[in-house]
C-alpha positions in Angstrom: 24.8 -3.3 -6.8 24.4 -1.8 -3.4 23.7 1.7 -5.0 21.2 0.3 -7.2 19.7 -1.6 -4.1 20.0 1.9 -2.3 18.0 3.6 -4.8 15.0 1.5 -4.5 14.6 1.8 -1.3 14.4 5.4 -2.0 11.9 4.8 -4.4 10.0 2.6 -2.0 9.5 5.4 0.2 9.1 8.0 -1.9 6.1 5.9 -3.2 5.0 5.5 0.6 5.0 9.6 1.1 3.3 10.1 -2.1 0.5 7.5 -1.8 -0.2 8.1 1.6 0.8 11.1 3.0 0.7 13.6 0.4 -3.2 12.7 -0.7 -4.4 13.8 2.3 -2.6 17.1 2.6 -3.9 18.7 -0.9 -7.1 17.9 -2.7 -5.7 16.9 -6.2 -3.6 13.9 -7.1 -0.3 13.9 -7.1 1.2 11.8 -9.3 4.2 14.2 -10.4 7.0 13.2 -7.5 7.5 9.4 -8.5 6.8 10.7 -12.4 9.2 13.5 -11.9 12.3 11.2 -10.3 11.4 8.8 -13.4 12.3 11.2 -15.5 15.3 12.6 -14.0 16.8 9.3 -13.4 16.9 8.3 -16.9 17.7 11.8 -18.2 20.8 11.5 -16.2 21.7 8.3 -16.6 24.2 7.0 -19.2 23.1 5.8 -22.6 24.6 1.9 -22.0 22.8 1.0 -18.8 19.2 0.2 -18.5 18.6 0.6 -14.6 16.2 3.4 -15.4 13.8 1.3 -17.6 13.8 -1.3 -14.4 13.7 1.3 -11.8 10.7 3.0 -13.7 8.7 -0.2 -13.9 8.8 -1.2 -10.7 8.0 2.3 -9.4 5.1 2.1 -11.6 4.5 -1.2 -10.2 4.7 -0.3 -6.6 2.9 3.3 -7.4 -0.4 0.7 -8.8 0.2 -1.7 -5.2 -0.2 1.3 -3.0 -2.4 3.6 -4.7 -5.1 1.6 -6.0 -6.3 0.1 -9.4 -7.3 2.7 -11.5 -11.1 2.6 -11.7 -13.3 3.2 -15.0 -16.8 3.0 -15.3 -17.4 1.3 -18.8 -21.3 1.3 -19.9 -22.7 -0.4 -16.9 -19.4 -1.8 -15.9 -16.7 -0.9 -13.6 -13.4 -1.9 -15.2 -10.4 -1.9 -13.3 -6.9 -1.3 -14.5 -3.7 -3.1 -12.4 -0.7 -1.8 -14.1 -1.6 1.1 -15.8 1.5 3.1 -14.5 3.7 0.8 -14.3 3.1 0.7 -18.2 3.1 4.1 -18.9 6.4 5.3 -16.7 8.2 2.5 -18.9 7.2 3.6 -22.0 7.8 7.3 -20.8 11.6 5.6 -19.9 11.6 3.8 -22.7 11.0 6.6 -24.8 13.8 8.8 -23.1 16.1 6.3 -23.4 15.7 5.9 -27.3 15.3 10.1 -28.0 18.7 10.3 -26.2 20.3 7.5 -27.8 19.6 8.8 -31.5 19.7 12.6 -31.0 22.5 13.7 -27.8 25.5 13.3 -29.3 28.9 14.0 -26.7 32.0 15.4 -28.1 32.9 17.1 -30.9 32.1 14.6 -33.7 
């Protein structure tokens, strides 16, 4: 419990550096450090737990909190989107989750 607790605090301020800090420093968007520790924490976690499906939700939920809606113009309309990653890194998890569940196989049989 307390490592779970210990690594969304992590995630918490790894969200702060990337919404904040890092957008001002380059010129392009950089989305890849919270979608990069997404991935790697549910490659690399084991098949039976499902940390990595809430850890990549609410990543996705804080990443929408800090960064913004994500703004579209539609017609003459300006459509805004709350949620959007926090949707897509957990069907990304999601996704990981069920390819290694029915094709990595450990062991000899």
């Amino acid at each position: 419990m307390i490592k779970n607790l210990l690594i969304l605090v992590v995630f918490y301020f790894l969200i702060l550096l990337q919404s904040s800090f890092l957008p001002s420093s380059f010129n392009w968007p950089v989305l890849l450090l919270i979608f990069i520790t997404v991935i790697i924490s549910n490659v690399f976690e084991s098949r039976e737990r499902f940390f990595g499906l809430f850890l990549a939700f609410f990543s996705g939920l804080f990443l929408d909190l800090f960064s913004g809606s994500l703004q579209i113009n539609f017609w003459l309309f300006k459509v805004n989107f709350f949620g959007i990653y926090a949707l897509s890194f957990l069907l990304i998890a999601f996704f990981i989750k069920y390819f290694i569940r029915q094709n990595v196989r450990f062991g000899l049989y």
